[in-house]
C-alpha positions, 0 to 999 in steps of 0.5 A, spaced: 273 533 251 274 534 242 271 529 241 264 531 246 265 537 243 264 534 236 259 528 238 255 534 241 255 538 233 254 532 229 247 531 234 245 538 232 247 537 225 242 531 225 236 535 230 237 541 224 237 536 218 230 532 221 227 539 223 228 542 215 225 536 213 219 536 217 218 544 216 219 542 208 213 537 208 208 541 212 210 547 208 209 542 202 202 539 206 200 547 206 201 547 200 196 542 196 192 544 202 191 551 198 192 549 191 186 550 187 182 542 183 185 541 177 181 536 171 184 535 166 178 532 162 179 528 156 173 527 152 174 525 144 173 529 138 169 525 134 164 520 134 158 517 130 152 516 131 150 510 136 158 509 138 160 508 144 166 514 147 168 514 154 168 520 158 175 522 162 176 527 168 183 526 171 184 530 177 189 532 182 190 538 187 198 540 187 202 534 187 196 530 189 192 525 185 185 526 188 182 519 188 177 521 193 171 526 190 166 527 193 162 527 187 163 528 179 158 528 174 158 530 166 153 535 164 152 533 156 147 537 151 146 539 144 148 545 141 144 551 143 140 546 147 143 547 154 137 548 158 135 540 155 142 538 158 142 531 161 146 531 168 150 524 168 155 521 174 161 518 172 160 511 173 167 507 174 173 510 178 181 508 177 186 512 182 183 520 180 180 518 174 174 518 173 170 516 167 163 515 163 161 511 158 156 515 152 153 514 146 149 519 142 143 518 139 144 524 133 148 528 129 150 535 132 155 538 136 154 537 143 158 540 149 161 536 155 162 539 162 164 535 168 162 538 175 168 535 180 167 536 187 173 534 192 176 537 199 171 543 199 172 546 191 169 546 185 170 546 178 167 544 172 171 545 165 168 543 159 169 541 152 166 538 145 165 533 142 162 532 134 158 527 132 156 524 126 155 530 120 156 536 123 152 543 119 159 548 118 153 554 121 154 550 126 161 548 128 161 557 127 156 557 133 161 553 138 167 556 136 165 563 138 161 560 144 169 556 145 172 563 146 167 566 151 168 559 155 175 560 154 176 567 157 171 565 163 174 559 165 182 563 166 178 569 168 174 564 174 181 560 176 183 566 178 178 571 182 177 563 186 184 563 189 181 569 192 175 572 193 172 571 200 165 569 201 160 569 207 153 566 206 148 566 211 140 563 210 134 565 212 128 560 211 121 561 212 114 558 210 116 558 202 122 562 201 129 561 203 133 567 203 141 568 202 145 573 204 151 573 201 158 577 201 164 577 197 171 579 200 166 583 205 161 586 201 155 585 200 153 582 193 150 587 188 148 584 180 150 577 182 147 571 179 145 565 184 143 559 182 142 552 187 144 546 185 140 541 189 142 534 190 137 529 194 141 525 200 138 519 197 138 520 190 143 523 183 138 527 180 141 534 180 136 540 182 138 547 178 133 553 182 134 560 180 134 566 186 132 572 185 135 578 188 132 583 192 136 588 194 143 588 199 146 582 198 140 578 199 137 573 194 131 569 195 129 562 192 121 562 191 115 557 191 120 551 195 114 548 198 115 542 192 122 539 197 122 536 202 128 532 207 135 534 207 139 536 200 147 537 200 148 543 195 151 548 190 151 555 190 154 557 184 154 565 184 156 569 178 158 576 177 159 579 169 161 585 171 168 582 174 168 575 172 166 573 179 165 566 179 164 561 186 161 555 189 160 554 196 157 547 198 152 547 204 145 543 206 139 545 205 133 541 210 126 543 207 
């Protein structure tokens, strides 16, 4: 009778044991599910004019190595020249780094900035690389643009883990309308930009909306698209540092 007594505990032991990992690996599963995208980008700090440098985004989510993003693309533009920016997808891929190859063809200082799209999440730091002979007038302006960078990126990587955003569209002839809420209220003083992507091509569309009053934006005069486009709303607000991308289709 001792013995059953003692083969009966010992079994429990091990259904408790087996049950405790189990419960561990979900909450750990859980866990990376919830975490935000991290990109370590790794970008030289200097280089000469026609020098071949390579472009690195390390990405992981948690304990997770994330070699499964949807798409990673490196925005490069010349000081005070964001507006010329080149949009460039990273062209070679090992496990979760993913990387590019550049050159440039003058002196200055340019920004690099990866827009990484994985598992549903966005994120897009940025850093900077010198070429050539730099002014000091210059390396005084992106220092201080250095600092407004710094403090929106920490300001955004804490509102995206919890702000909560609704977004509905409306498309008529020549306009689509997007009603926006954030953390279930309606969207005032916001910027919202459409980043556009053609289904059969790379070429990234940059749009920007109009607001028109209670949580509505419109993107005008869209009579130029036509076909079905994967798209990033990117949706700002200064006044609380609000920061988000929500990905959706948009079919014209």
């Amino acid at each position: 009778m001792k013995r059953l007594v003692v083969s009966m505990i010992t079994a429990m032991m091990v259904v408790s044991a087996c049950g405790n990992s189990e419960t561990d690996e979900m909450e750990m599963g859980n866990h990376d599910e919830l975490a935000p995208l991290e990109v370590q980008l790794n970008v030289p700090e200097q280089a000469e004019v026609g020098e071949e440098v390579q472009f690195e985004s390390i990405v992981t989510q948690g304990e997770s190595l994330v070699d499964d993003a949807d798409e990673v693309v490196y925005e490069v533009w010349l000081e005070g020249q964001k507006e010329a920016s080149e949009m460039i997808e990273a062209t070679d891929q090992e496990d979760n780094h993913y990387t590019l190859t550049h050159s440039f063809e003058e002196d200055g200082i340019y920004h690099v900035q990866t827009h990484v799209t994985a598992r549903g999440l966005h994120t897009m730091p940025t850093s900077q690389i010198k070429i050539g002979e730099v002014k000091q007038t210059d390396e005084a302006a992106v220092h201080k643009e250095e600092d407004k960078e710094h403090a929106h990126e920490e300001s955004h990587d804490h509102h995206h883990q919890h702000a909560d955003v609704e977004i509905d569209m409306e498309k008529t002839d020549h306009t689509v309308v997007f009603s926006i809420q954030v953390d279930d209220e309606v969207l005032e003083n916001g910027v919202v930009t459409i980043e556009m992507i053609p289904q059969e091509g790379n070429q990234h569309i940059w749009l920007d909306t109009d607001e028109i009053g209670e949580g509505k934006y419109e993107l005008k005069e869209t009579d130029d698209y036509s076909g079905q486009y994967d798209a990033i709303i990117h949706i700002e607000r200064e006044e609380d540092h609000l920061h988000e991308h929500i990905e959706v289709t948009l079919d014209f």
